[in-house]
C-alpha positions as CSV (number, residue, x, y, z in Angstrom):
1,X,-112.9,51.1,38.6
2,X,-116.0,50.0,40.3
3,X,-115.6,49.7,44.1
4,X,-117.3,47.6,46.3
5,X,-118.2,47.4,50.6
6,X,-116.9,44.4,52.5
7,X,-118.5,44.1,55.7
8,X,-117.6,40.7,57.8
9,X,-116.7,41.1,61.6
10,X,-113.9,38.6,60.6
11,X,-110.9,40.5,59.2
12,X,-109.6,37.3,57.8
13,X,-112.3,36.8,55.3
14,X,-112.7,40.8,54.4
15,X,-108.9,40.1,53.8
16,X,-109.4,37.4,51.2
17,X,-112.3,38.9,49.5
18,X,-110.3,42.4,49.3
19,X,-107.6,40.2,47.2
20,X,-109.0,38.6,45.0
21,X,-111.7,41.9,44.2
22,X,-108.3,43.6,43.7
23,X,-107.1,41.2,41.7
24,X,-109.8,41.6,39.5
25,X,-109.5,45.3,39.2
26,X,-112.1,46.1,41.6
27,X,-111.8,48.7,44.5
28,X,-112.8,47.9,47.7
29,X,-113.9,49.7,51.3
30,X,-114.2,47.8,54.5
31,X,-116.5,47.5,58.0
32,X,-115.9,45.2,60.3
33,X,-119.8,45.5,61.9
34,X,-123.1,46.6,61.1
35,X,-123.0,50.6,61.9
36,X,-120.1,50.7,60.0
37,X,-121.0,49.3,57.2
38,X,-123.7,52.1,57.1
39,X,-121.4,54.7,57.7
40,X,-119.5,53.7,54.9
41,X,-121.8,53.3,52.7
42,X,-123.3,56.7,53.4
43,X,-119.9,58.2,52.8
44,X,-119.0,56.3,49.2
45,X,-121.7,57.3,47.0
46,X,-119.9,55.3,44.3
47,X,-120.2,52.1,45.9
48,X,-121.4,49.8,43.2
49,X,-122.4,46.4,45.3
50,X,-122.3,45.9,48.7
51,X,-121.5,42.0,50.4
52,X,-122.7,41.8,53.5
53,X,-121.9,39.2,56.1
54,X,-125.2,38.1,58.0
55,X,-123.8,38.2,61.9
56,X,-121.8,41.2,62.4
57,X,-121.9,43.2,66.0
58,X,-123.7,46.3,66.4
59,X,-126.5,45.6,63.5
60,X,-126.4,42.5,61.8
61,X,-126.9,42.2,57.8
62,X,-130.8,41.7,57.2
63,X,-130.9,45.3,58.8
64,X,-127.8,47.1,57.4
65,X,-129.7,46.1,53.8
66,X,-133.0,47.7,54.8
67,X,-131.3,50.6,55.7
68,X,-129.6,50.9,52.6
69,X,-132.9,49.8,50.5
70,X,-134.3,52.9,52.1
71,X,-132.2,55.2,49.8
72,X,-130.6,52.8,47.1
73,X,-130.8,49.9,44.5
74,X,-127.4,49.0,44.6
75,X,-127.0,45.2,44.5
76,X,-126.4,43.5,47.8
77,X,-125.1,40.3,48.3
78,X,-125.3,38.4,51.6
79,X,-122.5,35.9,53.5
80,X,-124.3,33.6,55.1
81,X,-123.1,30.9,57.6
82,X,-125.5,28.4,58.5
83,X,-127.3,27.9,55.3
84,X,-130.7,27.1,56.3
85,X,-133.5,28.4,54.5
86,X,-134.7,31.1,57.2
87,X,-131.7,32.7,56.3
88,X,-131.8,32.6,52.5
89,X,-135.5,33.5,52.8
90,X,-134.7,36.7,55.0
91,X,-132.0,38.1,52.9
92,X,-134.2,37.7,49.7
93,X,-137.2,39.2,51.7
94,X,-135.1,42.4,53.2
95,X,-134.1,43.3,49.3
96,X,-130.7,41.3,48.6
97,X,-129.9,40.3,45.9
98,X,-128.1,37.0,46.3
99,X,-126.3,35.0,49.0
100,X,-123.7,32.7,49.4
101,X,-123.2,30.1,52.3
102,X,-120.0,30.1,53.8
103,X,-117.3,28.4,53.3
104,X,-117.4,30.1,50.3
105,X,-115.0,30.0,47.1
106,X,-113.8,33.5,46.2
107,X,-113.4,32.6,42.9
108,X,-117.3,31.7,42.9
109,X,-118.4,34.9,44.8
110,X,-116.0,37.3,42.9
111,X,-117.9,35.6,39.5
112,X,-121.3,35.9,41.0
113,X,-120.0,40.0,42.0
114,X,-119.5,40.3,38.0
115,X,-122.8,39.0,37.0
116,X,-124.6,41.1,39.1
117,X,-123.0,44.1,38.1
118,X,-123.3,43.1,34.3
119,X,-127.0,42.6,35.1
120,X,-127.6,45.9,36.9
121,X,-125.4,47.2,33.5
122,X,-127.3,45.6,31.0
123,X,-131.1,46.7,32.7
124,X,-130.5,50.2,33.8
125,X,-134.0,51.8,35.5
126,X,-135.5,53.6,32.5
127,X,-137.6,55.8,34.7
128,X,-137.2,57.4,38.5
129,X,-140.8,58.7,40.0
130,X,-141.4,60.3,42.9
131,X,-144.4,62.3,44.0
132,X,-145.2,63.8,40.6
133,X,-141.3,63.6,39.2
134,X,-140.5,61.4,36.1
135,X,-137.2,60.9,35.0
136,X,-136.9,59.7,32.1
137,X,-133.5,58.2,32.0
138,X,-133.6,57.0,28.4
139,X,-134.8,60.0,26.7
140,X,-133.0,62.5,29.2
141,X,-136.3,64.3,30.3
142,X,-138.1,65.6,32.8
143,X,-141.5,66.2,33.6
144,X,-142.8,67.6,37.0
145,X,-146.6,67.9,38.2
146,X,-147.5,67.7,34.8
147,X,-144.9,69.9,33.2
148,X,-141.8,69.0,31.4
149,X,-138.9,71.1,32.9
150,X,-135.6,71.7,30.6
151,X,-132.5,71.3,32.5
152,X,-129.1,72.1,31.6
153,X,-126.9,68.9,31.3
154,X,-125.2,70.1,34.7
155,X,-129.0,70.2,36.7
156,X,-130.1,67.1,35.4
157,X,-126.9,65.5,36.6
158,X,-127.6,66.3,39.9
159,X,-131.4,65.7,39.6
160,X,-130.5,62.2,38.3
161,X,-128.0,61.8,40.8
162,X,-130.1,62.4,43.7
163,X,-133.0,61.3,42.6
164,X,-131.5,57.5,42.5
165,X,-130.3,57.9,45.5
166,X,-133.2,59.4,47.6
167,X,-132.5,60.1,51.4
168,X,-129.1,60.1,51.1
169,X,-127.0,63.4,51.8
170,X,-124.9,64.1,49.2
171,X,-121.7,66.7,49.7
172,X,-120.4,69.1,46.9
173,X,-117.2,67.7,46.9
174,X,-119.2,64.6,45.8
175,X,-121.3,66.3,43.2
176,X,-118.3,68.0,41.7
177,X,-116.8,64.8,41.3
178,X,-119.4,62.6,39.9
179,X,-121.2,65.0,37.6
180,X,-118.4,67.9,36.7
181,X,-115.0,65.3,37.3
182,X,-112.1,65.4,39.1
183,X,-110.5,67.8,36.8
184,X,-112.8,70.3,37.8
185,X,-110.8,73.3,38.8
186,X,-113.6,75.9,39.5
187,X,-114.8,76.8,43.3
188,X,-117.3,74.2,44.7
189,X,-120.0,76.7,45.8
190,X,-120.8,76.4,41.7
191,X,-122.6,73.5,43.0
192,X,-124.8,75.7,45.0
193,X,-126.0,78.3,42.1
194,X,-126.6,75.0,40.3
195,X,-128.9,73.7,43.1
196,X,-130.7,76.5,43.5
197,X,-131.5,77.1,40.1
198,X,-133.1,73.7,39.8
199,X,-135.1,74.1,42.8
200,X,-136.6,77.1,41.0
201,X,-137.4,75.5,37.8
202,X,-139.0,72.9,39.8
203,X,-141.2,74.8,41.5
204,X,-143.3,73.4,44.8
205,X,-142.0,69.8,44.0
206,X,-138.4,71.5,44.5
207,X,-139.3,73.5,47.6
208,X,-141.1,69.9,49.2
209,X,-138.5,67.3,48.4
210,X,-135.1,69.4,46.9
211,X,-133.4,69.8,51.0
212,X,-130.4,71.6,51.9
213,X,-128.8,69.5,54.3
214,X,-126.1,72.5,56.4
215,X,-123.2,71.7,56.6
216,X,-123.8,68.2,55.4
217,X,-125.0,68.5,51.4
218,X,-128.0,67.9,49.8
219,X,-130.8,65.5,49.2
220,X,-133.9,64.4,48.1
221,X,-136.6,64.2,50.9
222,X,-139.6,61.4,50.5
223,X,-141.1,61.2,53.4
């Protein structure tokens, strides 16, 4: 079940968009401003697309989407209510995806939703570089400064995992779920032996950009 953010300042609409999504077997989580919808994101690391209404309080769209270009690809569509072409060329020129001018048809945006996704399906990222990391996502490989590191299928996991998702902290809870599954039984600290064992086999890269964040998680630092 893929889930998707809903941030509008007006319940009514998150309401309506949040019915039909469920309707069509999506899952959904809400904000009703800007910071929120940041917070949430941060916290779902499953979130699949993100619709974002334009004027929410506390930070409005254009900049919730840079913020979350900062550390993800995920596809972001923007509610938008005045329709002029400021608009439409901000939210293309902050990273979004696609917009749609309200008043909107939910039957139209829940069908645009499921193109995007089916797009983002259908042309996955073949490769993830940074600073002298390639993944190779179709062949399963790594290669760092130069040399091509073999992983176990848990370390690449959360290489891959992080590594599409740079900046953003994520917990072992989280790692356990998305990369051993929610069956997993064992203690979570296996997460930790696993970490630490990649940061060894990748050497300085690991020690620069491989961070512990305490009591938070981990991440992979850029900057």
């Amino acid at each position: 079940m893929q889930k998707i953010l809903i941030a509008d300042d007006e319940a009514k609409i998150r309401r309506i968009i949040r019915d039909f999504l469920t309707a069509k077997g999506f899952e959904t989580v809400e904000a009703e401003d800007g910071a929120q919808a940041l917070r949430v994101f941060s916290e779902n690391s499953d979130i699949a697309l993100a619709v974002l209404d334009i004027m929410m309080p506390e930070m409005n769209g254009w900049e919730v989407c840079r913020k979350i270009r900062e550390t993800s690809d995920v596809p972001v569509i923007f509610l938008t209510a005045r329709g002029e072409e400021f608009d439409e060329l901000e939210c293309f020129e902050c990273g979004a995806d696609d917009f749609i001018t309200k008043p909107f048809s939910p039957t139209v945006l829940v069908k645009r939703i499921e193109a995007r996704l089916k797009r983002t399906a259908d042309n996955p990222t073949d490769k993830i570089v940074i600073d002298g990391l390639v993944i190779d996502v179709v062949a399963h490989s790594v290669v760092c400064d130069g040399r091509e590191i073999e992983l176990t299928h848990k370390e690449y996991g959360i290489l891959h995992k992080l590594a599409s998702n740079r900046e953003r902290v994520f917990s072992r809870e989280q790692l356990l779920d998305d990369i051993w599954g929610f069956d997993f039984l064992g203690d979570s600290r296996t997460v930790d032996s696993h970490v630490a064992r990649l940061r060894t086999k990748l050497g300085d890269w690991g020690s620069r950009h491989l961070r512990t964040v305490y009591g938070a998680g981990y991440k992979i630092e850029v900057n």
